[in-house]
C-alpha positions as CSV (number, residue, x, y, z in Angstrom):
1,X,12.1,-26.1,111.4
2,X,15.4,-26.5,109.7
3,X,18.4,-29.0,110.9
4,X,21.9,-28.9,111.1
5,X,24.9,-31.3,111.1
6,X,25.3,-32.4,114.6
7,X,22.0,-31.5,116.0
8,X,20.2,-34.2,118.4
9,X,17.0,-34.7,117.7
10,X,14.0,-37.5,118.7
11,X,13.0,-39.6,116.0
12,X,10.1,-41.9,115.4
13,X,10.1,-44.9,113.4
14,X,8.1,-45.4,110.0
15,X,7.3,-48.9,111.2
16,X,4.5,-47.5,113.6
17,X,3.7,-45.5,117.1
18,X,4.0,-48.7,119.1
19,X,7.6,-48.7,118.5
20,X,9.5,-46.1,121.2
21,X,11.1,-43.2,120.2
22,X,14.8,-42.4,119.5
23,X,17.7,-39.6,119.8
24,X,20.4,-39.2,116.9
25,X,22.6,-37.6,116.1
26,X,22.3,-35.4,112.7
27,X,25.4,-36.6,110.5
28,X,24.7,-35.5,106.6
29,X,22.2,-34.3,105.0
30,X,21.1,-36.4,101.7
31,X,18.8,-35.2,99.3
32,X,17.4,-37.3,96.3
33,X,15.2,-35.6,93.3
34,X,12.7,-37.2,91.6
35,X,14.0,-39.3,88.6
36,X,12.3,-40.8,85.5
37,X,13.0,-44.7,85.0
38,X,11.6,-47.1,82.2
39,X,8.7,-48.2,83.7
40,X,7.8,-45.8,86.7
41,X,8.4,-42.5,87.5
42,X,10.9,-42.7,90.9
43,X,9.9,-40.4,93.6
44,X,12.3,-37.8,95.2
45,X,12.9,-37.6,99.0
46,X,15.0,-36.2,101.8
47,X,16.6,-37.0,105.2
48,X,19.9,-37.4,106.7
49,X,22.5,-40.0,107.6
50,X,22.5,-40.5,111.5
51,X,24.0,-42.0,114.5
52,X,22.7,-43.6,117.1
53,X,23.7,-42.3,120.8
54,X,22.1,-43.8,123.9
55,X,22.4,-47.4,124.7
56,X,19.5,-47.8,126.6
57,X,17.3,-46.5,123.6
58,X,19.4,-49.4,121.7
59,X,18.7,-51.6,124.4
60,X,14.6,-51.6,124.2
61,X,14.7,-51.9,120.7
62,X,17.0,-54.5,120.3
63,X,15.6,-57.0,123.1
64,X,11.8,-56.0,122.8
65,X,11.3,-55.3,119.0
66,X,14.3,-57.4,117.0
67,X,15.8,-54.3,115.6
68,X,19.5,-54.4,115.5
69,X,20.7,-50.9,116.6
70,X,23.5,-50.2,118.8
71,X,25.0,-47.1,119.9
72,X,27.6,-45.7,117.2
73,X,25.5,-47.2,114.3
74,X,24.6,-45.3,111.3
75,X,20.5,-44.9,110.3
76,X,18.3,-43.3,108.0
77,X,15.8,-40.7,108.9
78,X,13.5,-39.2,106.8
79,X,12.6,-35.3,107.3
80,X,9.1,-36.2,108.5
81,X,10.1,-38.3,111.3
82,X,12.0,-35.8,112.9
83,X,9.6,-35.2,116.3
84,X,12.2,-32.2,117.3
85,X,15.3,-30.9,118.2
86,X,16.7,-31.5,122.1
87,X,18.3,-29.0,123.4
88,X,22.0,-28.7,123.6
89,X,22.8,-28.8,127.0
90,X,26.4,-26.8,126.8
91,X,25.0,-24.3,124.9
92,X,22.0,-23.8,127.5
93,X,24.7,-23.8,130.2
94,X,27.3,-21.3,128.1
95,X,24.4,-18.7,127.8
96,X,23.8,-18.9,131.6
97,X,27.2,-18.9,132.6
98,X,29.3,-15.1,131.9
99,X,32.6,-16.3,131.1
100,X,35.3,-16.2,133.4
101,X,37.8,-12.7,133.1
């Protein structure tokens, strides 16, 4: 599935599947190729800048797993932990709703 700039999604932490799930918010999208150096090859990879958005998600894993995250704060996520996209709630309610004449 392909993201866009501003899209929510739930994202999972590359530390593990004990530690709870996230939303962001999609910011930029950043993508590095691979690049030779002296002595190793450096490999490429892909993700996007992103912003933290609900406190209570901030909350858990400040206080139960020592990671310093509060609502507003910038993050990295990688393409592969990207779980999916949430649903945009006012475009689910502008599709529902016939606009007014």
């Amino acid at each position: 599935m392909k993201y866009k700039k501003n899209d929510i999604v739930l994202v999972k932490s590359r530390a593990g599947d004990t530690i709870p799930h996230i939303h962001v918010k999609l910011l930029e999208r950043v993508v590095v190729k691979p690049q030779k150096g002296n002595k190793m090859d450096w490999p490429g990879y892909s993700g996007w800048d992103a912003e933290v958005l609900y406190e209570e998600e901030a909350v858990v894993l400040r206080k139960e797993w020592s990671i310093p995250l509060r609502v507003g704060d910038m993050t990295w996520v990688y393409d592969d932990s990207i779980i999916k996209k949430e649903k945009d709630e006012f475009q689910s309610k502008a599709q529902e709703e016939p606009p007014a004449p």
